[in-house]
Backbone as a ProteinNet text record, in pm:
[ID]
protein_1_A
[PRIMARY]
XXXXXXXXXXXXXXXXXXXXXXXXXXXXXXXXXXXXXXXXXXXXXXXXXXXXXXXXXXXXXXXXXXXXXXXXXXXXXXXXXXXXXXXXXXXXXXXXXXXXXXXXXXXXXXXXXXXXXXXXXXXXXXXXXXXXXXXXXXXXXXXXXXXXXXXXXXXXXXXXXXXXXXXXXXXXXXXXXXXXXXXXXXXXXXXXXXXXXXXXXXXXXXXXXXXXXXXXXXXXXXXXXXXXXXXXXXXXXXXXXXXXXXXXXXXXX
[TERTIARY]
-6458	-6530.7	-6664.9	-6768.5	-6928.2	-6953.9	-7073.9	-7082	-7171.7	-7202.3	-7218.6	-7148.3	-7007.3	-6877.1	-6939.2	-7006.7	-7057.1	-7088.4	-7107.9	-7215.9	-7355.1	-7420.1	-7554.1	-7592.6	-7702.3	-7711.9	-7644.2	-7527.5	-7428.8	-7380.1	-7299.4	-7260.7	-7166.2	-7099.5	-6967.8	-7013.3	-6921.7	-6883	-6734.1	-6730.3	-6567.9	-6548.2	-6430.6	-6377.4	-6401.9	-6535.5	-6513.4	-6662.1	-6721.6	-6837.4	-6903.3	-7040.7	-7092.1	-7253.4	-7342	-7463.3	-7554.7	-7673.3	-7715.7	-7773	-7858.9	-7911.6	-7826.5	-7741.9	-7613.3	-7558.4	-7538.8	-7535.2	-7588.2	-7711.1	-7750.3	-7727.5	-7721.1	-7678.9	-7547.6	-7438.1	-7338.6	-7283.9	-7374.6	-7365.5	-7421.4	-7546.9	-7573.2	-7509.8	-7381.9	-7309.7	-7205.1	-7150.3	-7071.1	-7103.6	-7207.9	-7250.9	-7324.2	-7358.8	-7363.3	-7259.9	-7152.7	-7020.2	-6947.2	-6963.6	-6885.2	-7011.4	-7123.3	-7228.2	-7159.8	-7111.6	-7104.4	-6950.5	-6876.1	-6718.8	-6756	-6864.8	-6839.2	-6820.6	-6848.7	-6833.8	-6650.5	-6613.2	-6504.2	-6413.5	-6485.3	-6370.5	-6332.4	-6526	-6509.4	-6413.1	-6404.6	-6322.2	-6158.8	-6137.3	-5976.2	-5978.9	-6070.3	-6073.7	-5986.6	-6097.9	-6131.5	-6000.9	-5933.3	-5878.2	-6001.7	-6139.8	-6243.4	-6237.8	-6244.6	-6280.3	-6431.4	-6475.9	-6603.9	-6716.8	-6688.3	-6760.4	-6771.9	-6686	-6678.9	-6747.2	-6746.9	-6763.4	-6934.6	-6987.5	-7127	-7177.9	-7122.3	-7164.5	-7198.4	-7101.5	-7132.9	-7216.3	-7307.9	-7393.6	-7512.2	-7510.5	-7621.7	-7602.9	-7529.9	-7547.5	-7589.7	-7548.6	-7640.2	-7779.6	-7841.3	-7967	-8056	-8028	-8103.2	-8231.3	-8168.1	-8325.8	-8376.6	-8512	-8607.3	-8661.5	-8810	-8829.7	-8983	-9003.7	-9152.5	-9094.1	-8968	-8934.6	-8990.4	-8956.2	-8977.4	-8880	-8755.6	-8651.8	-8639.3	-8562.7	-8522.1	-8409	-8365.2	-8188.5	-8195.8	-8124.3	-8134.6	-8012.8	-7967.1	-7863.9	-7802.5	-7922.9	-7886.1	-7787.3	-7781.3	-7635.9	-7667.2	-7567.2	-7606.3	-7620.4	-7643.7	-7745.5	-7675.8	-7569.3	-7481.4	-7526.9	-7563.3	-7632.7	-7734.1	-7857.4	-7942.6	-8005.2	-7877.2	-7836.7	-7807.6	-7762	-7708.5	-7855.2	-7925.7	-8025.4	-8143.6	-8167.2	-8261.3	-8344.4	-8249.7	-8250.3	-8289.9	-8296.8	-8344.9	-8502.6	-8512.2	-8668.9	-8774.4	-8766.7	-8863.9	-8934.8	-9079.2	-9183.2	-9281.2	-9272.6	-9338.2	-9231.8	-9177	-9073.6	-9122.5	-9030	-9030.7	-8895.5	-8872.9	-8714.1	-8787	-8738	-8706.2	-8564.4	-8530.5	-8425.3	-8423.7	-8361.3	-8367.9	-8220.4	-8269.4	-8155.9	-8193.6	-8130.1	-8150.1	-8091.3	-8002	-7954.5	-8009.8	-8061.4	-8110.8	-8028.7	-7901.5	-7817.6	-7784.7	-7758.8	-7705.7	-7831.9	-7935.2	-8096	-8086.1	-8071.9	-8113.9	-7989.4	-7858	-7761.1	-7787.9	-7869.4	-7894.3	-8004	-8131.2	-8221.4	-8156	-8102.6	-8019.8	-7941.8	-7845.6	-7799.3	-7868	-7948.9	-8015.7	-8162	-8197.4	-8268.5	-8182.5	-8064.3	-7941.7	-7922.2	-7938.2	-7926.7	-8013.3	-8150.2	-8268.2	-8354.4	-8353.4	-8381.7	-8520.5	-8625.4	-8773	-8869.8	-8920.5	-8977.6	-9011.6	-9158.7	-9156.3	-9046.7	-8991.7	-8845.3	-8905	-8857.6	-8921.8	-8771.8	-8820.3	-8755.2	-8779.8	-8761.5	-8773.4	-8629.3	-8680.5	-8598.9	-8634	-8589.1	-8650.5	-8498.2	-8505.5	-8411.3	-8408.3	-8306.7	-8324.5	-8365	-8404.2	-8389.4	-8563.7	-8612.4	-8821.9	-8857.4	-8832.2	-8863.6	-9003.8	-9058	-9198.2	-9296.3	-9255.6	-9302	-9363.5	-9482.9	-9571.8	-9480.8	-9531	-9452.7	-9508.2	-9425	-9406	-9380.6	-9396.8	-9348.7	-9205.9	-9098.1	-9001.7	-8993.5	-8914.3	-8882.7	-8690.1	-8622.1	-8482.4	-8458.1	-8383.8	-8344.5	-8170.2	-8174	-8004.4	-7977	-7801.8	-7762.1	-7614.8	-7581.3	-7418.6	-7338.6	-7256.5	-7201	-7243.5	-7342	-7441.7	-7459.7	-7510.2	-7512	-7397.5	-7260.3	-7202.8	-7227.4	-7314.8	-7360	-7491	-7532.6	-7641.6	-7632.5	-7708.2	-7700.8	-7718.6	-7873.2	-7938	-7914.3	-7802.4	-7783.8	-7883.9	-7940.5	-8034.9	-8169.1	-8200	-8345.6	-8355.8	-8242.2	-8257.8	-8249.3	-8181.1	-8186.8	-8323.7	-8420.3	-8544.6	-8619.5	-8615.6	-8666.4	-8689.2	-8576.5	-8585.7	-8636.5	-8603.1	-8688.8	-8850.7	-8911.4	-9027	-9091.3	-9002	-8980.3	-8999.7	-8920.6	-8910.1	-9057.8	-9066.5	-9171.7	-9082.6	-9159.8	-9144.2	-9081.2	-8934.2	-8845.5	-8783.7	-8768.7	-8689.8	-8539	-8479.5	-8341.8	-8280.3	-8227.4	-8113.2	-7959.4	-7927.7	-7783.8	-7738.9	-7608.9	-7554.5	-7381.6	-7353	-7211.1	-7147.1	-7024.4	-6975.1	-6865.1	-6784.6	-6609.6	-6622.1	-6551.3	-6523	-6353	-6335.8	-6227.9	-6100.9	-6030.6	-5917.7	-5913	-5917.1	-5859.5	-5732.2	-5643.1	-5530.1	-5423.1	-5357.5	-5229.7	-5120.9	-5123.1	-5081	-5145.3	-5263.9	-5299	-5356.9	-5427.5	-5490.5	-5369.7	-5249.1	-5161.7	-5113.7	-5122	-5139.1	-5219.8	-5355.5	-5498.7	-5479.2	-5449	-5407.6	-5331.1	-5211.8	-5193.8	-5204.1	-5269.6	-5347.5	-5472.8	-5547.4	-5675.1	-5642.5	-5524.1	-5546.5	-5435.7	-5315.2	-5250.2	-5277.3	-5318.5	-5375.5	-5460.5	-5614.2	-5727.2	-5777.1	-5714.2	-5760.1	-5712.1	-5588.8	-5519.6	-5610.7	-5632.1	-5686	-5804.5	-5940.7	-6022.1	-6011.9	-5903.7	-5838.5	-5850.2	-5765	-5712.2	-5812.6	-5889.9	-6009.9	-6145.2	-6173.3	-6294.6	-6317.9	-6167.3	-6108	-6243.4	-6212.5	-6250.7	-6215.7	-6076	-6016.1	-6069.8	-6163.9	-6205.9	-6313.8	-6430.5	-6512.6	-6446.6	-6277.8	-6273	-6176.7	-6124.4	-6110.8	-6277.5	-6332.2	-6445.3	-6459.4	-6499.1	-6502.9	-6426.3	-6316.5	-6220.7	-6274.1	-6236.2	-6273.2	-6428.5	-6479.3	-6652	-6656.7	-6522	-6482.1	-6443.2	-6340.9	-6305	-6418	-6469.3	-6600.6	-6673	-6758.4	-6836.3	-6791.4	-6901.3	-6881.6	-6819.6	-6755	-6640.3	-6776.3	-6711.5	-6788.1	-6906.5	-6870.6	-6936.3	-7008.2	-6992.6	-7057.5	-7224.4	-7189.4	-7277.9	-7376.9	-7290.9	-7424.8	-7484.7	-7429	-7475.4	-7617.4	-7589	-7700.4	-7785.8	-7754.3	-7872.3	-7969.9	-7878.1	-7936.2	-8091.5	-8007.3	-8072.3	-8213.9	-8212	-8322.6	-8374.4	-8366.9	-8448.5	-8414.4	-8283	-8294.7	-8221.8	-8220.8	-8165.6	-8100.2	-8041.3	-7930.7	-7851.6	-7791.7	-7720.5	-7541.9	-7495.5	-7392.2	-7307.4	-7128.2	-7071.6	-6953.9	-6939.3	-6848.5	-6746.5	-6601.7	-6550.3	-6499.8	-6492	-6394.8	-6257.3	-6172.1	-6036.4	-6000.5	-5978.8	-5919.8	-5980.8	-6128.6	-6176	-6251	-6122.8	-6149.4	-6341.3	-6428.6	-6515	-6570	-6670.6	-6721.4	-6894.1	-6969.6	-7092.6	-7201.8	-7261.5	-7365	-7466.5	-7542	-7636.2	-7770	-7885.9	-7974.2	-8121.4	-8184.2	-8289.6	-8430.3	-8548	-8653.6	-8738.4	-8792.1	-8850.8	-8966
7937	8061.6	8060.3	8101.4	8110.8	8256.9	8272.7	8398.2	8447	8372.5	8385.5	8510.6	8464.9	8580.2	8765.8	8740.4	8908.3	8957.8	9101.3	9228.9	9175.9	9218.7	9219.3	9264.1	9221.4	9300	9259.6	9207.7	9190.9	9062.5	9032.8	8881.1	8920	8816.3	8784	8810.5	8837.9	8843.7	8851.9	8704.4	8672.3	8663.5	8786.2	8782.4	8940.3	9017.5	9141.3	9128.8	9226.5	9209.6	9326.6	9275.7	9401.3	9351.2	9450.1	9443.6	9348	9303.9	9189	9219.3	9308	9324.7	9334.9	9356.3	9353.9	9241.1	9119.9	9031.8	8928.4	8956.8	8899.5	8965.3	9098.2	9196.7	9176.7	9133.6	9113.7	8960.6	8864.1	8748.7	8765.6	8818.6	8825.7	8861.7	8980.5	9038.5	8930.1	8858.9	8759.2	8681.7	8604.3	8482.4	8561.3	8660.8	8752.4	8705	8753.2	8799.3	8659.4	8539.4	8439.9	8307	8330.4	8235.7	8211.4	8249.6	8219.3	8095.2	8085.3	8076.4	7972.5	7959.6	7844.5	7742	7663.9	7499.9	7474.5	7620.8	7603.9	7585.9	7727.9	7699.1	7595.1	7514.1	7400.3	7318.1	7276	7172.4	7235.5	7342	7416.8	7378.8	7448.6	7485.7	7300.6	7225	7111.4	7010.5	7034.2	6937.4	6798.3	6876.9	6786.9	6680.8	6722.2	6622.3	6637.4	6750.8	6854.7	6673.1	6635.4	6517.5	6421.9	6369.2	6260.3	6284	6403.6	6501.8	6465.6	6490.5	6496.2	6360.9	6310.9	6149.6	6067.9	6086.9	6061.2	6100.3	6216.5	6316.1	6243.3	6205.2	6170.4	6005.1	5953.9	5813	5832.2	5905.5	5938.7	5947.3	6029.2	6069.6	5962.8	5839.4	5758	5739.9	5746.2	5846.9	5695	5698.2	5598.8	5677	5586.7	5641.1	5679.8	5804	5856	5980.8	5996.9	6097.8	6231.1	6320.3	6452.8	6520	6597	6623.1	6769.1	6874.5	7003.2	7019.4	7045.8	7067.5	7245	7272.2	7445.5	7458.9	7630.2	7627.8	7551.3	7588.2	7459.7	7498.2	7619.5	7671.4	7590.4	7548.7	7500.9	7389.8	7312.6	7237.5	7106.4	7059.3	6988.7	6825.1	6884.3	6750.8	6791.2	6843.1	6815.8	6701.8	6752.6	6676.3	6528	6491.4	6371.3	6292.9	6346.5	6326.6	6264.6	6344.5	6316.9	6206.2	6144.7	6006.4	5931.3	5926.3	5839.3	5836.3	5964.3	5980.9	5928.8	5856.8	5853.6	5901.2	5857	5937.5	6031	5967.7	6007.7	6088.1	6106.6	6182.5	6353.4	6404.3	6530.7	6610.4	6718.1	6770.7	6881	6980.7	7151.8	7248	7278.8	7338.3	7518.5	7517.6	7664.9	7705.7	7857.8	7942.2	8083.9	8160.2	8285.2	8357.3	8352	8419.4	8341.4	8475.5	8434.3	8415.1	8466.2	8394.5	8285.9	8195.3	8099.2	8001	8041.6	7936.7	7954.3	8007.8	8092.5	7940.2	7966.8	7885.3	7723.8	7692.1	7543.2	7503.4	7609.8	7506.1	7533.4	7571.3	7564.6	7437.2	7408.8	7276.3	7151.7	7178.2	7048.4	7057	7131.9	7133.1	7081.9	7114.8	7086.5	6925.9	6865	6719.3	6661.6	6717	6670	6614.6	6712	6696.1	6829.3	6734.6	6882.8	6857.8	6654.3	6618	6670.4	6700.7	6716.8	6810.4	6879	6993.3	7084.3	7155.3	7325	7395.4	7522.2	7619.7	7723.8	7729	7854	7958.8	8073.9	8156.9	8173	8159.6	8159.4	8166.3	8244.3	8245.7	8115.9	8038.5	7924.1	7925.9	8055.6	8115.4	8096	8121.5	8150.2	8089.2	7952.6	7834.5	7844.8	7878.3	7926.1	7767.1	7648.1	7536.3	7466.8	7413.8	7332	7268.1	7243.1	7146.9	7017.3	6907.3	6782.9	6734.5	6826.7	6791.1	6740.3	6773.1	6677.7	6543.3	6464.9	6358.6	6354.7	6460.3	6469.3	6631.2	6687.6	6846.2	6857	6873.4	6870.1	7049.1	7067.7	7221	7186.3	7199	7200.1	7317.2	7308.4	7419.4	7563	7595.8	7716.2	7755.6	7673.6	7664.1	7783.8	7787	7886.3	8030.7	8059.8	8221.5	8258	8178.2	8213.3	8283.5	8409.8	8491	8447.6	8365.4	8296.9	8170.5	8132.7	7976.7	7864.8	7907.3	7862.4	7854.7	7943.5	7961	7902.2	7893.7	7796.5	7662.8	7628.2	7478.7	7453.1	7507.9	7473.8	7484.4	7638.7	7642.5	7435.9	7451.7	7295.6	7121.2	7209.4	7083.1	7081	7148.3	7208.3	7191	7143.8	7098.4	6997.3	6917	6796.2	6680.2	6564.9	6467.9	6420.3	6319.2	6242.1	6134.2	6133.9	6006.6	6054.1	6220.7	6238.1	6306	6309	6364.8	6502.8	6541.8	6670.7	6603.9	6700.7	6638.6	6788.1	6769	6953.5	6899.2	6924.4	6922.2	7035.2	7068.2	7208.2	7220.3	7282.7	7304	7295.4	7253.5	7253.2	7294.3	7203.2	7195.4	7114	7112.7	6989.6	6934.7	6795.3	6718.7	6620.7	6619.5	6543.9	6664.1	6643	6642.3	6769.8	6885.9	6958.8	7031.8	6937.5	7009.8	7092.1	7191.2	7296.7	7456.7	7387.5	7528.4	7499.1	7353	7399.1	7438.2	7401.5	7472.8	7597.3	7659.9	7828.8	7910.1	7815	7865.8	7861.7	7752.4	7759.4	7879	7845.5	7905.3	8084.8	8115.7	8266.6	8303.3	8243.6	8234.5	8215.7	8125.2	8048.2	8101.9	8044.5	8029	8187.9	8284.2	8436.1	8424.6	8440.2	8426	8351.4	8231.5	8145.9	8215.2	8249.9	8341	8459.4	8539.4	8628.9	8615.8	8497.5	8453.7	8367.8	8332.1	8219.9	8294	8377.5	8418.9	8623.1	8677.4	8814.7	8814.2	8750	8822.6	8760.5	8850.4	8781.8	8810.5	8956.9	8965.7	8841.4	8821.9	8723.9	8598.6	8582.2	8431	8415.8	8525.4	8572.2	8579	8608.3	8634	8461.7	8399.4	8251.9	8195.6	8225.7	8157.1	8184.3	8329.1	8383.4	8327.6	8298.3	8254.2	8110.3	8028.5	7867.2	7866.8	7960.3	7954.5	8031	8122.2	8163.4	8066.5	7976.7	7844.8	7785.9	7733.1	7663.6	7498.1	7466.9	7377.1	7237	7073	6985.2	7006.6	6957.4	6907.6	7055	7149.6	7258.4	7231.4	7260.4	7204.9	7150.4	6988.7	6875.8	6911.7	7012.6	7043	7163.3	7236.4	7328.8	7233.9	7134.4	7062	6978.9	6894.2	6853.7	6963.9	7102.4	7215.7	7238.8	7203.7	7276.9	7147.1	6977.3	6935.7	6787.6	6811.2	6690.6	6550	6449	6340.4	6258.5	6159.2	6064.7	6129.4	6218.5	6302.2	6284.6	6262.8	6182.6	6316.3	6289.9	6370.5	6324	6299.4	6238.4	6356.9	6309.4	6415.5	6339.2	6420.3	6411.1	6483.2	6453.2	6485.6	6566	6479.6	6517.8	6603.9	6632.9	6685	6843.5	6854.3	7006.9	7034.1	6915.5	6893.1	6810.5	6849	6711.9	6747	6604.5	6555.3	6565.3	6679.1	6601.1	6541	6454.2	6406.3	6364.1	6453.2	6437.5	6409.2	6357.8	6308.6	6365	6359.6	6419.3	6281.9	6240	6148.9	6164.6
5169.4	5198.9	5127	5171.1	5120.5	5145.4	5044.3	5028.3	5179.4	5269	5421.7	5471	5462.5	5501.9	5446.2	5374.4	5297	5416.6	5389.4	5517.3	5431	5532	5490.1	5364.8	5271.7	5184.7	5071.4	5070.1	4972.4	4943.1	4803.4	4781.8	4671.4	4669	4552.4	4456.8	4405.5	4181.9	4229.6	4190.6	4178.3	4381.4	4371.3	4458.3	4545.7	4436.4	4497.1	4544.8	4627.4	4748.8	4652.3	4646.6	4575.8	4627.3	4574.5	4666.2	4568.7	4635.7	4600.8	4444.2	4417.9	4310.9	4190.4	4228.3	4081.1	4001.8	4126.7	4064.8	3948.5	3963.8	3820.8	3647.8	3711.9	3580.5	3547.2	3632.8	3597.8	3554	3622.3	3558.4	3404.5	3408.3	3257.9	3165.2	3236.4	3087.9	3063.7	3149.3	3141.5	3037.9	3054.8	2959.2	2820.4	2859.3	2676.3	2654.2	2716.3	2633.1	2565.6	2679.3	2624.6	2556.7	2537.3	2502.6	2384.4	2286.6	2126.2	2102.2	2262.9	2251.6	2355.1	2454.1	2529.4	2573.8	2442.3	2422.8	2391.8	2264.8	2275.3	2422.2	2472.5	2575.8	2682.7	2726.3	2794.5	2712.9	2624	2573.4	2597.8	2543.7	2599.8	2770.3	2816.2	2959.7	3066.6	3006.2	3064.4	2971	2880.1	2797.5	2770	2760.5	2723	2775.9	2899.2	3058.5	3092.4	3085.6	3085.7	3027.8	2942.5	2809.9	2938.3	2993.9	3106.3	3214.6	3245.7	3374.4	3368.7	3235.3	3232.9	3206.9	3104.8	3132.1	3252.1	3342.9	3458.7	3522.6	3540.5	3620.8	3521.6	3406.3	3345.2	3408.4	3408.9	3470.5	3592.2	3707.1	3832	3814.1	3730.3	3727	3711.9	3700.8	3677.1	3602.4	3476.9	3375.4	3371.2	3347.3	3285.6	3199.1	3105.6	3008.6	3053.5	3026.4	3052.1	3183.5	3240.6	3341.8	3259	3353	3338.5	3377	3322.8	3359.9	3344.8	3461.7	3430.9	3422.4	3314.4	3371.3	3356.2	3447.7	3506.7	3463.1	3447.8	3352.1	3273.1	3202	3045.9	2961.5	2967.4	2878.1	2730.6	2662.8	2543.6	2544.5	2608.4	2600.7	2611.4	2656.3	2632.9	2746.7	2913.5	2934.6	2913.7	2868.3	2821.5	2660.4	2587.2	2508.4	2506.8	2665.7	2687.3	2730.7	2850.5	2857	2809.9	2677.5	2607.7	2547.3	2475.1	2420.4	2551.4	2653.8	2757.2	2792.2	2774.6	2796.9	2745.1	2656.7	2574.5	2507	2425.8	2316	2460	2605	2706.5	2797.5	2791.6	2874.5	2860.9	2906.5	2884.9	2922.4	2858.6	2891.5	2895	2984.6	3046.7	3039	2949.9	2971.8	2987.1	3091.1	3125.1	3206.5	3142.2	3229.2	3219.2	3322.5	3333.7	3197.1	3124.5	3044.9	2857.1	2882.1	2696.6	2607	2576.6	2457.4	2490.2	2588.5	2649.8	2588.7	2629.4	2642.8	2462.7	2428.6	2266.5	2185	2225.8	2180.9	2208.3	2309.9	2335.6	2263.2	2306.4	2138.2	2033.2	1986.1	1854.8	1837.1	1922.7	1950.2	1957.2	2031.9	2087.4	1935.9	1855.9	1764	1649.3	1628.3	1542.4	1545.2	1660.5	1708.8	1674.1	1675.8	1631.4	1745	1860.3	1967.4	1937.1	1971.4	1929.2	1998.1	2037.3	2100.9	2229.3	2291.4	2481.1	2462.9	2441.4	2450.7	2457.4	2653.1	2604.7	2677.5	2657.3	2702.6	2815.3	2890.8	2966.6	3059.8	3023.5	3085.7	3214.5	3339	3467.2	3594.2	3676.1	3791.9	3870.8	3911.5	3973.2	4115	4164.1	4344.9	4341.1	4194.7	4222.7	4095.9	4086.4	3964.1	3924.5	3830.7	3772	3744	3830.1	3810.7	3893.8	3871.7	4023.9	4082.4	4221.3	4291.4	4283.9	4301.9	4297.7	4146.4	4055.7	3919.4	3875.6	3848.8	3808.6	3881.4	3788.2	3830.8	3921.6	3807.9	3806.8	3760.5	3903	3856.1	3808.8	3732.8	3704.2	3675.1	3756.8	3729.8	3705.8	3592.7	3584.2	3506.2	3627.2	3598.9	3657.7	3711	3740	3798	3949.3	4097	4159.5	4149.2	4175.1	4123.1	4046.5	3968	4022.7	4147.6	4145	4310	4339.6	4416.1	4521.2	4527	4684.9	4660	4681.9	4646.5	4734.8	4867.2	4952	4886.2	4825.8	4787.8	4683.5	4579.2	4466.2	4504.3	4619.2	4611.9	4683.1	4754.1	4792.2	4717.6	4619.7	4506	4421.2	4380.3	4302.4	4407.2	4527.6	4647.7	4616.9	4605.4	4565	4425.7	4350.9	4196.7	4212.7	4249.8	4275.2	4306.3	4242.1	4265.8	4456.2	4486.4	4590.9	4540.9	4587.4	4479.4	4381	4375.7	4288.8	4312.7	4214.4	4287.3	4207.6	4289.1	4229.3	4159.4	4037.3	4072.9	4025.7	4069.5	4073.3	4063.7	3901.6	3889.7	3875.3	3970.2	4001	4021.1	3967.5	4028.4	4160.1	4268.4	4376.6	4440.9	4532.6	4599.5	4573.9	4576.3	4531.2	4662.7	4667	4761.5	4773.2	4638.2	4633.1	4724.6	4757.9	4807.4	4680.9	4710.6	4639.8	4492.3	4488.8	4372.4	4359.6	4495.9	4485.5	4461.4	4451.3	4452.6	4252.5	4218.8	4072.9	3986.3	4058.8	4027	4041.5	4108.7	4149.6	4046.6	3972.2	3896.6	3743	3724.7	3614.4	3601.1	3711.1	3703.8	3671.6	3721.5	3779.7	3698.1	3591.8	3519.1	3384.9	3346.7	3212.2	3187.1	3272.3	3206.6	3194.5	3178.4	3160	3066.2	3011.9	2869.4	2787.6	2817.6	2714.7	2723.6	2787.2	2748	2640.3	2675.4	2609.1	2436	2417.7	2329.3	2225.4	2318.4	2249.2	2251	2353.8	2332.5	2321	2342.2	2356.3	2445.4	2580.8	2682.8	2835	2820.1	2980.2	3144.7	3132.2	3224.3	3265.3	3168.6	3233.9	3273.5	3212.1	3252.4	3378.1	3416.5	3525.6	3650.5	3605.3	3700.1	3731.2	3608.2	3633	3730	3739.7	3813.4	3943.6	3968.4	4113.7	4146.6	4050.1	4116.4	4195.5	4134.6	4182.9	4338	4336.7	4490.5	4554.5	4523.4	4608	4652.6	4595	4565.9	4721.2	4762.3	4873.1	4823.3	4970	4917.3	4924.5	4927.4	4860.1	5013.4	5157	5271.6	5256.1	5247.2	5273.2	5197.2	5112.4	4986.5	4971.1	5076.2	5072.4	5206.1	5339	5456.8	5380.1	5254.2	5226.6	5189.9	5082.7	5044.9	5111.1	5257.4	5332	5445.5	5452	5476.1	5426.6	5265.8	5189.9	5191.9	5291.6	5285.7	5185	5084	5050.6	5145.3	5108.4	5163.6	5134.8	5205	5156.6	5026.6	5040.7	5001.1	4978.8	4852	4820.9	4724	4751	4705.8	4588.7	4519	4376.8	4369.1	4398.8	4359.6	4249.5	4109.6	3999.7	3985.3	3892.2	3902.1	3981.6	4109.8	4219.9	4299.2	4341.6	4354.7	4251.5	4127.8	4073.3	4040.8	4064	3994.4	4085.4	4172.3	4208.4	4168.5	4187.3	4160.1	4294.5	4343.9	4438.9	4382.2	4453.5	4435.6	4608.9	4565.5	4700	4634.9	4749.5	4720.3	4803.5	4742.5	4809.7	4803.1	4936.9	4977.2	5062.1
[MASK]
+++++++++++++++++++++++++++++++++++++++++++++++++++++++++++++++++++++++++++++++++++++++++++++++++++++++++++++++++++++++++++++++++++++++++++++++++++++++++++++++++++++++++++++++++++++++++++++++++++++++++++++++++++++++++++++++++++++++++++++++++++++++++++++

């Protein structure tokens, strides 16, 4: 299901239909609420699969040294972190996200690492990217892509970002494709992972919302049919464990 299915006017949070302008206010209180608890919980969440998950998305990206890289919902900073060290004394890193404790918690991290070089920050919506076009080399969004309202306009948004030869990569919960495992995903997700919010971050509603935001999320082909949409190409889909997680990857040529 895609947030297509809405009335006019309106789009998901979670699983309930609410009108367009709300959504960002309500994503924002979300990631207030859990910014200080979220590394914990990826590692609970993921049994610190999340570490592999991104390694890989950074091996896609095909960094050289002297790129210019955005990673969009940078959250704390974690592939940005991975990133870095590739770039070089000529490189450059961008990390941004709509939500300020989130952006606030990653230079902290990534300054903590000793990451200061070419390193900026910006707070910016991923739907109206505040950046010339043809500038990046490599747009990376993990994790994020599903919270975002006009999921269309952000991915042209970052087409538009993009150099000639450069690529997107967008790692995102998805769909399960093994053979039964989307009904034990079901009950983990909508069982567990609220408790463990609860319990780890005393806040089960947002990790409930999380959940419901996964199955909202358009499934993998959908995805690479938008990206192909907004224009990118030769357009490739990685699913990880078992699909719960897969990798696109598209290109602007």
């Amino acid at each position: 299901m895609s947030e297509n299915t809405t009335k006019p006017g309106h789009t998901h949070f979670g699983f309930e239909s609410i009108p367009h302008g709300e959504k960002v206010k309500r994503v924002r209180h979300v990631f207030d609420s859990v910014a200080d608890k979220y590394d914990l919980m990826n590692d609970v969440m993921s049994f610190g699969m999340h570490r592999l998950w991104k390694r890989f998305t950074v091996e896609l990206c095909q960094l050289r040294k002297g790129n210019r890289v955005l990673d969009l919902a940078g959250g704390t900073g974690d592939l940005a972190k991975r990133m870095a060290p590739h770039l070089g004394e000529q490189g450059e890193l961008v990390v941004s996200d709509i939500n300020n404790a989130m952006l606030s918690n990653g230079r902290d991290n990534l300054i903590d690492a000793g990451i200061t070089a070419n390193t900026h920050y910006v707070q910016a919506n991923a739907e109206t990217l505040p950046f010339p076009d043809n500038y990046f080399d490599v747009i990376t969004i993990g994790f994020g892509l599903r919270n975002v309202t006009e999921k269309e306009a952000a991915l042209r948004s970052m087409y538009h970002c993009l150099r000639p030869g450069g690529r997107l990569l967008v790692l995102e919960f998805s769909k399960p494709v093994l053979p039964g495992l989307d009904k034990l995903y079901d009950l983990y997700s909508f069982s567990l992972l609220p408790k463990m919010g609860k319990v780890i971050a005393d806040d089960e509603d947002s990790y409930r919302y999380l959940a419901e935001s996964i199955r909202m999320h358009p499934d993998q082909e959908t995805l690479k049919g938008m990206m192909q949409d907004a224009g990118f190409e030769n357009c490739q889909v990685y699913n990880l464990a078992g699909g719960i997680v897969a990798v696109h990857r598209g290109f602007k040529f």
